[in-house]
DSSP file (Angstrom, degrees, kcal/mol; ACC not computed):
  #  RESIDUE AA STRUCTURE BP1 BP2  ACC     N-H-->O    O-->H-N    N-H-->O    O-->H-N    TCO  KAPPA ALPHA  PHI   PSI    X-CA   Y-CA   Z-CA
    1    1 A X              0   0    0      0, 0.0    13,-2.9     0, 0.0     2,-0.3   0.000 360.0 360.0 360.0 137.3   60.6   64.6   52.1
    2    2 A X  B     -A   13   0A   0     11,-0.2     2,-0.6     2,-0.0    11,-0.2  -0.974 360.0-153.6-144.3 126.9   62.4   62.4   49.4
    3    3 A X        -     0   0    0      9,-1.2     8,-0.5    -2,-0.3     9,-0.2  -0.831  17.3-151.1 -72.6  76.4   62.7   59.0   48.5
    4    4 A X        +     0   0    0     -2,-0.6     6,-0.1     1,-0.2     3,-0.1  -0.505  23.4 167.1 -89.3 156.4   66.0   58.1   46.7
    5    5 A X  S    S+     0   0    0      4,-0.4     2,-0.2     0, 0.0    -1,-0.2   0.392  77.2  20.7-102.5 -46.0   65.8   55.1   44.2
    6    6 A X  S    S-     0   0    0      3,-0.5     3,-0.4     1,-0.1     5,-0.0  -0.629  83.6-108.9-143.2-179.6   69.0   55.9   42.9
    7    7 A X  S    S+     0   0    0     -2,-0.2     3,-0.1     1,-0.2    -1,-0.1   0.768 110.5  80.7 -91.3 -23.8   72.6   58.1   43.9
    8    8 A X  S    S-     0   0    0      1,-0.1    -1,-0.2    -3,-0.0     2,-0.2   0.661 112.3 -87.6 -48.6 -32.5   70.9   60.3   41.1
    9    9 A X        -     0   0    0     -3,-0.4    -3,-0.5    -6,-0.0    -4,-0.4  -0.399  62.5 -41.4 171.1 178.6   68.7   61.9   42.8
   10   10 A X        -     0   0    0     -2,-0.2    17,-0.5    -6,-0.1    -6,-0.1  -0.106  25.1-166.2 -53.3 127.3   65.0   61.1   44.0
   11   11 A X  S    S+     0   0    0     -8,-0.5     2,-0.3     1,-0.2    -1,-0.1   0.585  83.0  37.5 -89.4  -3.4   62.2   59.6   41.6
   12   12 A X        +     0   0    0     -9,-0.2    -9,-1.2    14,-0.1     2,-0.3  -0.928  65.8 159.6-163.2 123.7   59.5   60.7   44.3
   13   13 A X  B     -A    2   0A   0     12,-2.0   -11,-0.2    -2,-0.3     2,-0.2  -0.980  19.1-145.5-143.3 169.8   59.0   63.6   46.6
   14   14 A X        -     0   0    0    -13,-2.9    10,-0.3    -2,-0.3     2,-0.3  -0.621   7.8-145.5-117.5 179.5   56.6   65.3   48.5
   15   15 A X        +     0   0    0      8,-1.2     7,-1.4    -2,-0.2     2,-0.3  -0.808  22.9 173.6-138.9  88.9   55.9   68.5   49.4
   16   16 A X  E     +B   21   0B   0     -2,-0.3     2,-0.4     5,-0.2     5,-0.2  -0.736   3.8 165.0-106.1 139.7   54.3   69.2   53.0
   17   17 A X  E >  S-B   20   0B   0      3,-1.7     3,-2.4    -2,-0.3    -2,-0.0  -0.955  71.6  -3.6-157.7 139.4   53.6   72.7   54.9
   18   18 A X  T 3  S-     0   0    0     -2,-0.4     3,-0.1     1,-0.3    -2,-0.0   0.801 130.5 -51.7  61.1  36.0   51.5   73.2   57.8
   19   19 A X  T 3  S+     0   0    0      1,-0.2     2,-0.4     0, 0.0    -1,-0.3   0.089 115.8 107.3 100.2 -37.7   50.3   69.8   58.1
   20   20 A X  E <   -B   17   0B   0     -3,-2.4    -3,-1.7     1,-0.0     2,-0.4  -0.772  67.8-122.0-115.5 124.2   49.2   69.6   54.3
   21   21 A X  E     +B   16   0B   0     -2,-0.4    -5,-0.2    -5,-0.2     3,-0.1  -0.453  25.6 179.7 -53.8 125.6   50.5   67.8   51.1
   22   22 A X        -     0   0    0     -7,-1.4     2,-0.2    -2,-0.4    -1,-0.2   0.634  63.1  -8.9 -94.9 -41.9   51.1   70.3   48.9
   23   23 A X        -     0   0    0      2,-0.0    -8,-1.2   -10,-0.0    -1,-0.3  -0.820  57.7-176.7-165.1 155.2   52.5   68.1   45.6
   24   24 A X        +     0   0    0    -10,-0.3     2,-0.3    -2,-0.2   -10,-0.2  -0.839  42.8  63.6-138.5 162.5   53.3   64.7   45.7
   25   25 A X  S    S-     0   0    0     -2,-0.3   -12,-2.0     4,-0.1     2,-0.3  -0.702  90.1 -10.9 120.8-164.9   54.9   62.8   42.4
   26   26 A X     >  -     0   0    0     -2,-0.3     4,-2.2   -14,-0.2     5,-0.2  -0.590  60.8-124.0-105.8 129.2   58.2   63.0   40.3
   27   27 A X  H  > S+     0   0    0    -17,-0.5     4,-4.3    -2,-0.3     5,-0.4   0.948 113.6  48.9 -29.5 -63.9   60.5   66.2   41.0
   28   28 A X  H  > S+     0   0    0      1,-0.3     4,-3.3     2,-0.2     3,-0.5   0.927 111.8  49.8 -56.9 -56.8   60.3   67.2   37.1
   29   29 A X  H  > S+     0   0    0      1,-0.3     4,-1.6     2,-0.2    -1,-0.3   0.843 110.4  49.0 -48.7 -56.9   56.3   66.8   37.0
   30   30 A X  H  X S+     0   0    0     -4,-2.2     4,-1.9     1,-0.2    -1,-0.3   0.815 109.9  53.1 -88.0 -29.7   55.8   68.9   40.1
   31   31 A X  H  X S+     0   0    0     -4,-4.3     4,-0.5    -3,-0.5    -2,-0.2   0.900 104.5  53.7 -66.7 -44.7   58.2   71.8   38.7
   32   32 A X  H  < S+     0   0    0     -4,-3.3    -2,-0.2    -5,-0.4    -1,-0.2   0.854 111.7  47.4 -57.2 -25.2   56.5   72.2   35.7
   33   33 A X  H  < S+     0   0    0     -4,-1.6     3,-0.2    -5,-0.3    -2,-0.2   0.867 112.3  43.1 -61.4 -41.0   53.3   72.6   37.7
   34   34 A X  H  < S+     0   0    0     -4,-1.9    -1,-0.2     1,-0.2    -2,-0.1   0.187 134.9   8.2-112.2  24.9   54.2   75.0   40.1
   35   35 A X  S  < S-     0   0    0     -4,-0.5    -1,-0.2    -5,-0.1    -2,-0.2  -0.446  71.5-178.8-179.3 116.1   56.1   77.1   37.9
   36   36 A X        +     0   0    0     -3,-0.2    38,-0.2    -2,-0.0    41,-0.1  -0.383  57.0  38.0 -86.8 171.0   56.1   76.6   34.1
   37   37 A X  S    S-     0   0    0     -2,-0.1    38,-0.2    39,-0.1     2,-0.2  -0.253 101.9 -23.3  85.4-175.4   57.9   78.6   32.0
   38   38 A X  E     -C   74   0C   0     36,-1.3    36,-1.4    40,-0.1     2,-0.4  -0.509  40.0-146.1 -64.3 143.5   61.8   80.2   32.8
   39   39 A X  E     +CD  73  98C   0     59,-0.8    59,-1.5    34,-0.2    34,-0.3  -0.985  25.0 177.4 -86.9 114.8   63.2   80.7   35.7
   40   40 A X  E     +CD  72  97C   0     32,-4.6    32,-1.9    -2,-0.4     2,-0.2  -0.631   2.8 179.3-114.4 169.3   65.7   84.2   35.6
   41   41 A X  E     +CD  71  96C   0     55,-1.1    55,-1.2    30,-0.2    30,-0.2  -0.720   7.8 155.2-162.6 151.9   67.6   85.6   38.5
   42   42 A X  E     -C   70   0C   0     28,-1.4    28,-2.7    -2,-0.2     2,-0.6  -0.760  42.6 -92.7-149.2-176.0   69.8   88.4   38.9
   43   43 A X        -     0   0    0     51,-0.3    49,-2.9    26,-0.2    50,-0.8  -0.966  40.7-139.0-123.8 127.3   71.1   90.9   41.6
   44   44 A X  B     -F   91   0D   0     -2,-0.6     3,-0.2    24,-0.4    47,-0.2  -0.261  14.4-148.8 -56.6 133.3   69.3   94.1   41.9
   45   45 A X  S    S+     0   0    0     45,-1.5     2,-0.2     1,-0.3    46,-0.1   0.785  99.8  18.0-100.2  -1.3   70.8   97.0   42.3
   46   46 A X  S  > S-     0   0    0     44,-0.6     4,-0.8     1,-0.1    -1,-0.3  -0.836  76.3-162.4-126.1 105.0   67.6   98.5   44.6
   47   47 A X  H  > S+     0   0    0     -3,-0.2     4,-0.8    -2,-0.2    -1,-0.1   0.613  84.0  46.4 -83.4  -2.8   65.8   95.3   45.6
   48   48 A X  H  > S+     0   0    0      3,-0.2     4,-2.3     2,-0.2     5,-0.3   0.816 118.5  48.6 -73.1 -45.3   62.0   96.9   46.8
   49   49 A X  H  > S+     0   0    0      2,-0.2     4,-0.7     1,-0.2    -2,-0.2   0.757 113.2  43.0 -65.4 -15.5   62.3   98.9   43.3
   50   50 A X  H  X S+     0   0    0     -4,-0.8     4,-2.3     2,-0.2    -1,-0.2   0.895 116.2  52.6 -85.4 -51.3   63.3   95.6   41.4
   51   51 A X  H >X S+     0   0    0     -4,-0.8     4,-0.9     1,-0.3     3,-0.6   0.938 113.5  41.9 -66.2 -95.1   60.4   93.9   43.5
   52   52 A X  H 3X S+     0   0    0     -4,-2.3     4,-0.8     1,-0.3    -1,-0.3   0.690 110.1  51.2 -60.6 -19.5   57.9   96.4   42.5
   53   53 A X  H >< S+     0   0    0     -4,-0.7     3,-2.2    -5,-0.3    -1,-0.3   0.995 112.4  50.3 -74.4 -51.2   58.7   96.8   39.0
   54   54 A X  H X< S+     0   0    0     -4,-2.3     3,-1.1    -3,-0.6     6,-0.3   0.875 108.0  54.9 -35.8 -64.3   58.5   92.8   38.7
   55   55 A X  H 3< S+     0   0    0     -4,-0.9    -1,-0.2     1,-0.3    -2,-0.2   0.387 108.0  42.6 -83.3 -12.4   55.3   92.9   40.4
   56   56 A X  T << S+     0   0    0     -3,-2.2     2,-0.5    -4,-0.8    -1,-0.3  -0.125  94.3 102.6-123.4  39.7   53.4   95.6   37.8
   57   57 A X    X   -     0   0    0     -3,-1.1     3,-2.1     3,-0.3    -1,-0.0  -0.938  62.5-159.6-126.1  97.4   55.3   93.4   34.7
   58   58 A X  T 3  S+     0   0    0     -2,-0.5    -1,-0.2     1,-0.2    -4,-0.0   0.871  93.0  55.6 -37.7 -53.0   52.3   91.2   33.3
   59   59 A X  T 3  S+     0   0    0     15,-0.1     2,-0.4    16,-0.1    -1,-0.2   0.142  99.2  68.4 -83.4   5.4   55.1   88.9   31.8
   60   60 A X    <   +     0   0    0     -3,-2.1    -3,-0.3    -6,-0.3     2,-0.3  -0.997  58.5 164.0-125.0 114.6   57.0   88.3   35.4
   61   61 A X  E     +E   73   0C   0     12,-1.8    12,-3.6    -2,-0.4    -6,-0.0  -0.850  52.1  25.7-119.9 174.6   55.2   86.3   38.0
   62   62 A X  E    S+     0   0C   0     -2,-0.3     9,-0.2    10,-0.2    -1,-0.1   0.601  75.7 165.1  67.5  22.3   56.5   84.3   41.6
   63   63 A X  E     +     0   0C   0     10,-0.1     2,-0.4    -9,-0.1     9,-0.2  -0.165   3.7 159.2 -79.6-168.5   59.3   86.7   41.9
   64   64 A X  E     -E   71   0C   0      7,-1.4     7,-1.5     2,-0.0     2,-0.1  -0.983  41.5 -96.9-166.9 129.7   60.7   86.5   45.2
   65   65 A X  E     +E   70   0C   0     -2,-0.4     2,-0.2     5,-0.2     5,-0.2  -0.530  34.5 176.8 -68.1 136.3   64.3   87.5   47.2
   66   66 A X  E >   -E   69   0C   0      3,-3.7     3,-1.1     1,-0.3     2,-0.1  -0.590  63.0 -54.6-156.7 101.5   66.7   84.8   47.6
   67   67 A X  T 3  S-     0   0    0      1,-0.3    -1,-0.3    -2,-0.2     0, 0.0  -0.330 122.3 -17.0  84.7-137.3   70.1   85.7   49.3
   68   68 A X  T 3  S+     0   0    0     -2,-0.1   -24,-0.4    -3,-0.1    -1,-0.3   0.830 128.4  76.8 -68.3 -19.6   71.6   89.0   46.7
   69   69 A X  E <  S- E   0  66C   0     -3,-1.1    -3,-3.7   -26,-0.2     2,-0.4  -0.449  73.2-132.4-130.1-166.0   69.3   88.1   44.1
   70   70 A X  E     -CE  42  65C   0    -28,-2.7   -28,-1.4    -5,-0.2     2,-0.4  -0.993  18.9-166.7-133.8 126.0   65.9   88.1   42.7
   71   71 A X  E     +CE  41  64C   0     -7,-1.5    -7,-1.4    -2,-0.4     2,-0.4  -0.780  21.2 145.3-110.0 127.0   64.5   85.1   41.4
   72   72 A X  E     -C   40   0C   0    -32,-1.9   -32,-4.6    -2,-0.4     2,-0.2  -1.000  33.0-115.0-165.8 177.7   60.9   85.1   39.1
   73   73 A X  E     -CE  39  61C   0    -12,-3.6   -12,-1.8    -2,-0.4   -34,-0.2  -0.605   4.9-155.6-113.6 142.8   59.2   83.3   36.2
   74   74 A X  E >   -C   38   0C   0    -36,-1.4     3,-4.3    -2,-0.2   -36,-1.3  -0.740  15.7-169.3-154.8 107.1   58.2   84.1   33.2
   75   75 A X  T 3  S+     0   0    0      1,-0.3    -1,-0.2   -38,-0.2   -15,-0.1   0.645  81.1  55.1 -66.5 -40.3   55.7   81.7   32.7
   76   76 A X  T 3  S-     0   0    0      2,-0.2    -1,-0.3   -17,-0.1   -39,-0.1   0.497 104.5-126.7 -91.7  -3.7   54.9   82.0   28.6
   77   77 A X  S <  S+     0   0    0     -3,-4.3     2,-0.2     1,-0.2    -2,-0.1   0.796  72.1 111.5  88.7   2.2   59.1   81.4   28.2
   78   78 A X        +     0   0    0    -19,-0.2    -1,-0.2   -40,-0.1    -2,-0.2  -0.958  41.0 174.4-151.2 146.8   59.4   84.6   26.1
   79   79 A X        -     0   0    0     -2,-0.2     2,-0.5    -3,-0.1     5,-0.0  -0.946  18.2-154.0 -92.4 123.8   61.0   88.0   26.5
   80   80 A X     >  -     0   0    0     -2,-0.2     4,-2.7     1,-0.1    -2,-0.0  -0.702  40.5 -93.7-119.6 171.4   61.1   90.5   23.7
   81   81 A X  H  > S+     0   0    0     -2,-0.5     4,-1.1     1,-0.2     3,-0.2   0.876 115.0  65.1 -53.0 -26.5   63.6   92.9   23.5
   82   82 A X  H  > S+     0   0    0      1,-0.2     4,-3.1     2,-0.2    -1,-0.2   0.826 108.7  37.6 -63.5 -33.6   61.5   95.8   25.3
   83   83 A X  H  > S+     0   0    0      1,-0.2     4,-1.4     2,-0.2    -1,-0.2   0.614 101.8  71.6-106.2   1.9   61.2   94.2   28.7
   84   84 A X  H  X S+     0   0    0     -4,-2.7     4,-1.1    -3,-0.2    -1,-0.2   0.604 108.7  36.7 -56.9 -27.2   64.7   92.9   28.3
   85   85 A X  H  X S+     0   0    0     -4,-1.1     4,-1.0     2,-0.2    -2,-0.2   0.920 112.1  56.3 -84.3 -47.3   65.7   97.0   28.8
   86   86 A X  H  < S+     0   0    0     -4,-3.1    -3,-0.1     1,-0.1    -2,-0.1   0.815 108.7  48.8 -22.3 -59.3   63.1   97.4   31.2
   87   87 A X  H >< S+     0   0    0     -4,-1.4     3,-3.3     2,-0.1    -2,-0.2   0.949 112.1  48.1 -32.5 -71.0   65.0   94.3   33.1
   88   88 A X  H >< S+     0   0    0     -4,-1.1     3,-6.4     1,-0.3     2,-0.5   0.847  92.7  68.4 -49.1 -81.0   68.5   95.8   32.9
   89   89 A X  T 3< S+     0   0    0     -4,-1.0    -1,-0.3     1,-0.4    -2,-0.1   0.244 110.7  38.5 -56.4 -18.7   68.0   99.0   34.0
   90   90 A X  T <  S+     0   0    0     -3,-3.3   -45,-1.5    -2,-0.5   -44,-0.6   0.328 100.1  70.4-129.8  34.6   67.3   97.4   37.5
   91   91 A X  B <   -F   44   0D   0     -3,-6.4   -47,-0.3   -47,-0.2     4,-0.1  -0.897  69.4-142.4-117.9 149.2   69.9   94.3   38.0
   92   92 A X  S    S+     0   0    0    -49,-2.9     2,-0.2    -2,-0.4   -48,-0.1   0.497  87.8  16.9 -81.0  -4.9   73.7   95.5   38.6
   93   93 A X  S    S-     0   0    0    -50,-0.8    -2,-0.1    -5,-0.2     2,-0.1  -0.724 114.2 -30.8-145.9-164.7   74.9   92.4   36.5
   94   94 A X        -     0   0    0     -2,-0.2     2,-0.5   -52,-0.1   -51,-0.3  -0.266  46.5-128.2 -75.1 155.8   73.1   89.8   33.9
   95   95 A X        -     0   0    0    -53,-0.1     2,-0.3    -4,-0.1   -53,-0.2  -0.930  47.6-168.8 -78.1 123.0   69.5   88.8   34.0
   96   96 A X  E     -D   41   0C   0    -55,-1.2   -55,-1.1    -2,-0.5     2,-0.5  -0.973  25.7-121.3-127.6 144.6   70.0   84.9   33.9
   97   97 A X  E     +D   40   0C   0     -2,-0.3   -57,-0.3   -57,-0.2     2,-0.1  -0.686  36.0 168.3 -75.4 121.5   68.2   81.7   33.4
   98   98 A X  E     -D   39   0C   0    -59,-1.5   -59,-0.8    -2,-0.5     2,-0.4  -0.483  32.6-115.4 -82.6 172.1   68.4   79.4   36.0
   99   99 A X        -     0   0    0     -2,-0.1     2,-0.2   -61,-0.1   -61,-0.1  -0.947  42.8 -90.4-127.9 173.2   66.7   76.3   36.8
  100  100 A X        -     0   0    0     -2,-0.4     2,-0.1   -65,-0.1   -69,-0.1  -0.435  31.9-148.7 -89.2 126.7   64.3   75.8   40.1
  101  101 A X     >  -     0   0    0     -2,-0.2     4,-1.2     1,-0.1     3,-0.1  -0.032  38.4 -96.1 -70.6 177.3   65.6   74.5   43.5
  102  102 A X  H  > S+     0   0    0      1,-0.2     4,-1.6     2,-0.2     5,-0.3   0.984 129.0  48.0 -61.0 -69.4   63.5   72.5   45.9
  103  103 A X  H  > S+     0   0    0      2,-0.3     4,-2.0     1,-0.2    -1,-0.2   0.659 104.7  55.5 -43.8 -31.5   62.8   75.8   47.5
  104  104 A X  H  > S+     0   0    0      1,-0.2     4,-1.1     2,-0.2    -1,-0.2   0.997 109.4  46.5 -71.5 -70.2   62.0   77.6   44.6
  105  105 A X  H  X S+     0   0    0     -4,-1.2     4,-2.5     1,-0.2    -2,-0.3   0.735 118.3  44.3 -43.9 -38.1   59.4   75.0   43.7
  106  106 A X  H  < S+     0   0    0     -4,-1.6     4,-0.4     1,-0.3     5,-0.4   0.888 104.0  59.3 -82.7 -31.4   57.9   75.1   47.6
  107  107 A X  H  X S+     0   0    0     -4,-2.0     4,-1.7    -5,-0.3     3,-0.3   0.808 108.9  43.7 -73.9 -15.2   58.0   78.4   47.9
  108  108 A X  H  X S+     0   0    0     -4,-1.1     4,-1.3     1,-0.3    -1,-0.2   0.898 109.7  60.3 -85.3 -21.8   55.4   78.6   44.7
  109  109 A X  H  X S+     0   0    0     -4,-2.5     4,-0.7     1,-0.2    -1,-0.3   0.571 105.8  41.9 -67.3   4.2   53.5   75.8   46.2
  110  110 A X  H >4 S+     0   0    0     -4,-0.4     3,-3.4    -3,-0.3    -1,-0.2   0.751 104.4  69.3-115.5 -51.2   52.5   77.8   49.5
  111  111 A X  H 3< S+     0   0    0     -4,-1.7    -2,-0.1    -5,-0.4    -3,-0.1   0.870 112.6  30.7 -50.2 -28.6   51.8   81.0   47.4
  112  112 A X  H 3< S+     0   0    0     -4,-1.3    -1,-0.3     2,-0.0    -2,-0.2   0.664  89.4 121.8 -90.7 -16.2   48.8   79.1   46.0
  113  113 A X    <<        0   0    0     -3,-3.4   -91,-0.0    -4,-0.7    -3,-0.0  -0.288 360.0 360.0 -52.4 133.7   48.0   77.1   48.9
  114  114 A X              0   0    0     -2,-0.1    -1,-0.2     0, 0.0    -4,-0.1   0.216 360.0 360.0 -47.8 360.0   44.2   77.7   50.2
């Protein structure tokens, strides 16, 4: 749900799933909360082998499928050159930063939800 103030986009939204608020407050506020850090995505070229290697990488959290690619965090904002090779070796194209969709952001809030 979103309030616009302005044709810019919303100074207020909320975040609701199953009944339950989930984040309330200023878009930017609530994206740094539920995922700090980078956002990268790329297209895999095997996406359960991209998905597990992300998932035993201390330095990749939230990732997640979205359409061809694979979207995750890397919450401390830093890569070194080692896990940049690591990376490669399973996207068919570049590893790239992006920034976080509404969805991106909901989908991190439910991972944590109680």
């Amino acid at each position: 749900t979103a309030s616009r103030a302005s044709s810019a986009g919303p100074d207020q939204i909320c975040f609701i799933a199953g009944g339950r608020l989930l984040a309330q407050g200023c878009p930017q506020e609530i994206r740094h909360q539920a995922l700090p850090g980078q956002l990268y995505h790329f297209v895999p070229k095997k996406r359960q082998e991209s998905m597990d290697f992300l998932a035993g990488q201390d330095w990749a959290a939230a990732a997640f499928a979205s359409g061809n690619r694979i979207r995750f965090q890397v919450p401390n904002n830093g890569l070194g050159e080692e896990q940049w090779q690591g990376l490669r070796a399973f996207a068919s194209g570049p590893v790239e930063p992006t920034e976080a969709t509404l969805e991106d952001i909901f989908t991190s809030l439910q991972r944590v939800m109680p």
